[in-house]
Phi, psi and omega in degrees: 000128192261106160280153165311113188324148165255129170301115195307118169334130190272008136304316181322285195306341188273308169341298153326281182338289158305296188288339161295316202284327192279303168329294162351291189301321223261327181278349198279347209246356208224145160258151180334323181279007170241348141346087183262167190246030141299253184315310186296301180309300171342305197284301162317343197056048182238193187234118165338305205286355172288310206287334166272023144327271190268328145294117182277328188201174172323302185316301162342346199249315175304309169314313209284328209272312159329289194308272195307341171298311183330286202297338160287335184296308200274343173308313185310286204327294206264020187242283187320339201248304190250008189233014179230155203273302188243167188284142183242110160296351170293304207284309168288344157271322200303340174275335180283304187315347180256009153278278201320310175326312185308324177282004217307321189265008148298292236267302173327309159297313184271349167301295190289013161241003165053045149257015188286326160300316171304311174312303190309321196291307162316331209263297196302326175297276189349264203312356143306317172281322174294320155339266195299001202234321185275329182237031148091012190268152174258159164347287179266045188308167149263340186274103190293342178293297198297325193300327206270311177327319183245004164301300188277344158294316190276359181273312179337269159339309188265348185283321192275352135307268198349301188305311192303299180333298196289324152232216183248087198286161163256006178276128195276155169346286182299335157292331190261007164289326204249342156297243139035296193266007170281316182286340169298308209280323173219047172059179160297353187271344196269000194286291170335111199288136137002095184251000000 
């Protein structure tokens, strides 16, 4: 007889919490490899012996935190991809940026600690993998057009985060939805003066 998970102690969570928040801070000031399970407990107001409860290490936190940013990018990814009959590019930044808005200062932090490229990277397979599951391509397709097709959209798309992230655009979240889905829809040309 299979019972019902039981809802995680609302101690768990706050616990949890505190360690994440005391991470934040501390990666916001430090990179990750100078992060102590020290320092960290301190800050949180734990006990080492607490942090290994729910941690084997600093990196454990990091893992964690990443893998749910991932897993909402690609939730954008498979709503926009398998639940709208046509792909809208509007529809699809205008849902990522309001995933991402939700994080903004996680995606910050992890920028000025220059783990934002590994995420990015992580982000970028996912819409690949989503990419190749919608329209039925394996891994090891031989057909190098969708494989190229979809190399260069999501590294596109996610390299135009990275830049926004990396340096200090005065350009908003939403300018860059309507950029991004003007260059999707038409490419560079529409960018370009007239001649």
């Amino acid at each position: 007889m299979n019972l019902p998970e039981k809802p995680t102690d609302r101690r768990v969570l706050r616990t949890k919490k505190n360690i994440r928040q005391a991470f934040l801070h501390l990666l916001s000031e430090k990179s990750l490899s100078q992060i102590t399970v020290k320092e960290l407990s301190d800050l949180a107001d734990i006990n080492r012996k607490t942090f290994y409860m729910y941690y084997s290490n600093i990196e454990d936190i990091f893992a964690e935190l990443e893998d749910e940013l991932v897993l909402k990018l690609v939730h954008v990814f498979e709503k926009e991809l398998f639940q709208k009959e046509m792909f809208n590019s509007y529809s699809f930044f205008e849902n990522l940026n309001h995933t991402i808005q939700e994080d903004i200062d996680l995606y910050r932090i992890l920028n000025h600690s220059d783990l934002l490229p590994h995420l990015i990277q992580r982000a970028k397979n996912a819409l690949i993998e989503v990419f190749f599951r919608k329209y039925n391509i394996s891994a090891d397709s031989d057909n190098e057009r969708y494989i190229l097709y979809a190399e260069y959209a999501a590294s596109g798309i996610l390299s135009m985060y990275t830049k926004w992230f990396s340096r200090d655009f005065h350009m908003s979240l939403e300018e860059l939805t309507r950029t991004a889905a003007e260059i999707t829809l038409y490419g560079l040309q529409h960018l370009l003066p007239q001649t």
